[in-house]
C-alpha positions in Angstrom: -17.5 36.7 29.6 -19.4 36.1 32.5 -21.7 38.1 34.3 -21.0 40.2 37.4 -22.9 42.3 39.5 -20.8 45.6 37.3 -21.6 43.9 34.0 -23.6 46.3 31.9 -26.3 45.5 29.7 -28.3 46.8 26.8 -30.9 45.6 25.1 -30.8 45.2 20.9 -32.3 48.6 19.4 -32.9 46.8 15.6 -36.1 44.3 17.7 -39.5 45.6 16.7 -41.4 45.3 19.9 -44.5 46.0 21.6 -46.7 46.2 25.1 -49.4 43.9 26.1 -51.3 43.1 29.3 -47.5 43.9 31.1 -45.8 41.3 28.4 -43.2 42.3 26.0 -43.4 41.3 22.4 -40.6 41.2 20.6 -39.7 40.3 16.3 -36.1 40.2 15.5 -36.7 40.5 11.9 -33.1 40.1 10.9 -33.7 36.1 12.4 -37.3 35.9 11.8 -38.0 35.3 15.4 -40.6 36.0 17.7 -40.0 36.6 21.9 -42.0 37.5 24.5 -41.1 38.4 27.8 -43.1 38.1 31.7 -44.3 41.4 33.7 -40.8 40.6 35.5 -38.6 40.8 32.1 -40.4 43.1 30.5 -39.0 45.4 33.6 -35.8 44.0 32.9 -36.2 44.8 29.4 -37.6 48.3 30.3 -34.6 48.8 32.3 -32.0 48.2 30.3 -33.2 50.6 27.3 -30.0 52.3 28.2 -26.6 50.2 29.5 -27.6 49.2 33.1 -25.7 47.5 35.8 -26.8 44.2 36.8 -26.4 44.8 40.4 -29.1 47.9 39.4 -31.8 46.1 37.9 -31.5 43.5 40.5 -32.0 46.4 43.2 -34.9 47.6 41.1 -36.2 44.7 40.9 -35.8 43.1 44.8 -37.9 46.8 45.3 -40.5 46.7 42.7 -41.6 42.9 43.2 -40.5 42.6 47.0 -38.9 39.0 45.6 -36.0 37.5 47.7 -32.7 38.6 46.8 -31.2 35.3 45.8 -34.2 34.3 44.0 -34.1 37.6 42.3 -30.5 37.3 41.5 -30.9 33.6 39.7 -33.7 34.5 38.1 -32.5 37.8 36.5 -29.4 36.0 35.8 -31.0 33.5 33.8 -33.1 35.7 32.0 -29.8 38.2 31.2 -28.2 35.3 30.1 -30.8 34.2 27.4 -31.2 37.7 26.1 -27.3 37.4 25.6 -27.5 34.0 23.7 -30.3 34.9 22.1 -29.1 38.5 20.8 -32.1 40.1 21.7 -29.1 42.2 24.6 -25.2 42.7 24.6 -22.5 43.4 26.6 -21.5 47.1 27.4 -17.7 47.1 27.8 
């Protein structure tokens, strides 16, 4: 599927994660994998606790880190993307 401003994300609820210095830790222990997100995705990841718009977080975001909207837009869409692929986020249909 691919991503839209109205796609809606969540993030995987089974990752044992953690806070540090504005970084997100993250152990899927299911894979054995460790992940660790950026101040920026760890807001992403903050916001999509509960199923969130894309076009949301990216409004959030352009706010929060006064960042360019089409730099903010490819970024976050590259980061949604590998939290997709990487199963560490889904798809709210």
């Amino acid at each position: 599927m691919a991503l839209t401003l109205s796609t809606r994300i969540v993030r995987n609820p089974d990752l044992v994660q953690t806070e540090l210095n504005q970084h997100t830790m993250m152990m899927s222990v299911e894979a054995g994998r460790y992940y660790s997100l950026n101040a920026s995705g760890s807001r992403i990841w903050q916001l999509i606790e509960e199923p969130a718009l894309i076009a949301d977080i990216l409004s959030t975001l352009e706010r929060e880190f006064e960042v360019e909207p089409a730099r903010c837009r490819a970024e976050t869409m590259r980061l949604v993307e590998s939290l997709l692929a990487s199963e560490l986020a889904s798809i709210v249909e």
